[in-house]
C-alpha positions as CSV (number, residue, x, y, z in Angstrom):
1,X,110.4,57.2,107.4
2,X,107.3,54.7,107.6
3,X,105.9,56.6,110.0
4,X,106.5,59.8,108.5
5,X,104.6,59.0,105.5
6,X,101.8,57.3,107.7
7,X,101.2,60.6,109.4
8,X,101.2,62.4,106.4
9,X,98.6,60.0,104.6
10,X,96.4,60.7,108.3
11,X,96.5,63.7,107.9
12,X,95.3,64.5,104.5
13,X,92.8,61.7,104.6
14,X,91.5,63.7,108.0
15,X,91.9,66.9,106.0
16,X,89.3,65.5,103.2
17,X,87.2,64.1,105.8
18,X,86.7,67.4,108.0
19,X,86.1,69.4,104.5
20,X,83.9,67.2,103.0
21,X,81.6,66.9,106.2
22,X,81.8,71.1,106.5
23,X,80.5,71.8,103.1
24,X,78.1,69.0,103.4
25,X,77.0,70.0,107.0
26,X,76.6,73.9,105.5
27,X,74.8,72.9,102.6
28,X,72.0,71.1,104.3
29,X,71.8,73.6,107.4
30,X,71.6,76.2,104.4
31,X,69.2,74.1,102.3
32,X,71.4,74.7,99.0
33,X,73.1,72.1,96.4
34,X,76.7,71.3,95.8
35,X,78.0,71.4,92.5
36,X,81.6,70.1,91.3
37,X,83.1,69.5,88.1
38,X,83.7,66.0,87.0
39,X,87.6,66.8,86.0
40,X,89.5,64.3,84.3
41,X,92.5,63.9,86.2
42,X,94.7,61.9,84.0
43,X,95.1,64.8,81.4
44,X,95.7,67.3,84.5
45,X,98.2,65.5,85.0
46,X,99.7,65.8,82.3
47,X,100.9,69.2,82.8
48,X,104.3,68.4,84.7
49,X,104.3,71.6,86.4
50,X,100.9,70.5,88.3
51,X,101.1,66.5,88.0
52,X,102.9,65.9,91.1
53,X,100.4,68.4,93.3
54,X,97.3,67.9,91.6
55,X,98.1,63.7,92.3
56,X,98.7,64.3,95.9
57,X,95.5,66.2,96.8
58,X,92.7,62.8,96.6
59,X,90.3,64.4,94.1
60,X,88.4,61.2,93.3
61,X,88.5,60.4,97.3
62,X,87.0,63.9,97.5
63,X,84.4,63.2,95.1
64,X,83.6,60.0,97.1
65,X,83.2,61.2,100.3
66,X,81.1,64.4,99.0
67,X,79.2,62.2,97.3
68,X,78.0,59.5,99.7
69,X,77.7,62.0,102.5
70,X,75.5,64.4,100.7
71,X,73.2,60.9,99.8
72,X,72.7,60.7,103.9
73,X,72.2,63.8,104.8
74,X,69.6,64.5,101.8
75,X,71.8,67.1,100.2
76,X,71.3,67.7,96.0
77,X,74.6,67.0,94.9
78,X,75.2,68.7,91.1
79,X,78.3,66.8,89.0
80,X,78.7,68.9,86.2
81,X,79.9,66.7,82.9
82,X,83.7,67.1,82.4
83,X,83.3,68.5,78.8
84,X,81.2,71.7,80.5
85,X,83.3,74.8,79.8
86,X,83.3,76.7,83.3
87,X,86.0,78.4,83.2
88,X,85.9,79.6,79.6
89,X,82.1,80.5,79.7
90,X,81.3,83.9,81.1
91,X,79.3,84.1,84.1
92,X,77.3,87.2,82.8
93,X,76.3,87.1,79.4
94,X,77.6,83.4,78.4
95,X,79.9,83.9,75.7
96,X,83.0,81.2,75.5
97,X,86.0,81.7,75.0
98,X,87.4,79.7,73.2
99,X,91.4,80.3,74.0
100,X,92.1,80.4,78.0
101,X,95.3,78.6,79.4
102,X,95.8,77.7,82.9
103,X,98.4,80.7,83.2
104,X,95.4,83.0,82.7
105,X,94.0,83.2,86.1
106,X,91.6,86.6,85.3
107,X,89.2,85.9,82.8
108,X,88.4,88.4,80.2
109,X,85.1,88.9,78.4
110,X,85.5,89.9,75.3
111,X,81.7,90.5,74.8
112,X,80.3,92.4,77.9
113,X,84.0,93.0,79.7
114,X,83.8,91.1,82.5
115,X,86.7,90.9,84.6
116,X,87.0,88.3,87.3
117,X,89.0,85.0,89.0
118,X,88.7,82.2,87.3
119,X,87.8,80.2,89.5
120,X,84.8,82.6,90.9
121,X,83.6,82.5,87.0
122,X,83.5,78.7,86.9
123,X,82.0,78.5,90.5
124,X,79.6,80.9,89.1
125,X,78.7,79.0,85.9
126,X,78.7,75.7,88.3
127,X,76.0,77.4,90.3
128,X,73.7,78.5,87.5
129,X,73.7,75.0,86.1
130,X,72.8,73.7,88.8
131,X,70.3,76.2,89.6
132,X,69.4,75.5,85.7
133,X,68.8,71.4,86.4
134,X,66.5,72.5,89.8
135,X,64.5,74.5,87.4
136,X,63.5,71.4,85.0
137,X,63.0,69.5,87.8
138,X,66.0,67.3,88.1
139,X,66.1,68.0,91.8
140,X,65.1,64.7,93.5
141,X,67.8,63.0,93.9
142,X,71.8,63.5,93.1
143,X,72.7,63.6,89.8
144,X,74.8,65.2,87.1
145,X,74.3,68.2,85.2
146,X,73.7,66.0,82.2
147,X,70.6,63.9,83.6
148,X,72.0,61.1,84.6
149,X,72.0,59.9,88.2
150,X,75.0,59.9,89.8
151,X,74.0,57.2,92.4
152,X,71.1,54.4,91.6
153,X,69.2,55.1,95.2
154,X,69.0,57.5,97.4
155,X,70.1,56.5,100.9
156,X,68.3,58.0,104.0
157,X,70.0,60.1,106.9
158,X,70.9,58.0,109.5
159,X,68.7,57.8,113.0
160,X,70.1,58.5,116.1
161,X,69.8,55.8,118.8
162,X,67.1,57.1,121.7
163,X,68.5,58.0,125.2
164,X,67.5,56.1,128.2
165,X,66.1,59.2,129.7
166,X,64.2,60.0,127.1
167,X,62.3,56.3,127.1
C-alpha cells in the first residue's frame, strides 16, 4: 500500500514537473509571458463536491515550480491578484457580471452577447492584463498584476558547462 501511494505521489510530482518546464520552455522559445491567477485555495475547497480534487492536484507546488523556472529562464511571469474577476469579466467589451456560479461553464454577456467557455474568457482577461502591465512598463522582471514583485531578484539562466572539444 506504501508503495502504491509512493508511485502515485511520483508520478503527479513528475506530472507537474514536465508541465511546468513545457509551458515555460514554450513561452521563452515563443518570447511571450505567463499569466495565472493567484486562487485562494482554502475557500475552493470549501465546495465539497471539488475539495477532495482540487487538494490533490498541487496548485501551490504548481505555482512554485512555474515560478522559479520562469526566473531562470528569463520568462515575465504575470500573477494576477486573487480578487481579479476573470471569469465574470467579459473578454470583449468588459462588463462584469456580477452573478456566475461554478455550474455555469458558458459565460453570457449580457451587454455585447458574448458567448464563450469560461475558462477561454478568463484566460482571455488573464492575457489582456498582462498585456495591460507590459504596456506601463511593469515588464522587467516577474511580478503581479497589481505591481508588486512576486520575487525580490531576478535570477539568471543557468550556463552550460563547456565541452572538451570545444576548448
Amino acid at each position: 500500500m506504501a508503495r502504491t501511494h509512493c508511485r502515485v505521489a511520483d508520478r503527479r510530482g513528475n506530472f507537474l514537473h514536465e508541465t511546468t518546464t513545457r509551458l515555460v520552455r514554450r513561452a521563452a522559445k515563443c518570447g511571450v509571458a505567463l499569466s495565472i491567477e493567484d486562487l485562494k485555495t482554502a475557500n475552493l475547497v470549501k465546495n465539497h463536491c471539488l475539495a477532495r480534487s482540487i487538494s490533490a492536484q498541487g496548485w501551490s507546488e504548481f505555482r512554485r515550480q512555474i515560478t522559479y523556472k520562469a526566473e531562470w529562464m528569463g520568462v515575465l511571469l504575470f500573477i494576477a491578484p486573487s480578487n481579479f474577476a476573470s471569469s465574470k469579466t467579459c473578454s470583449r467589451c468588459g462588463e462584469r457580471k456580477e452573478s456566475l456560479t461554478l455550474a455555469d461553464r458558458i459565460f453570457r454577456c449580457d451587454r455585447c452577447g458574448l458567448e464563450i467557455d469560461r475558462d477561454l474568457n478568463a484566460a482571455r482577461n488573464l492575457r489582456k492584463e498582462a498585456m495591460m502591465a507590459i504596456a506601463r512598463g511593469e515588464s522587467k522582471r516577474p511580478m503581479t498584476l497589481s505591481g508588486q514583485d512576486s520575487v525580490k531578484r531576478r535570477l539568471t539562466p543557468r550556463r552550460t558547462q563547456p565541452s572538451a572539444a570545444g576548448l
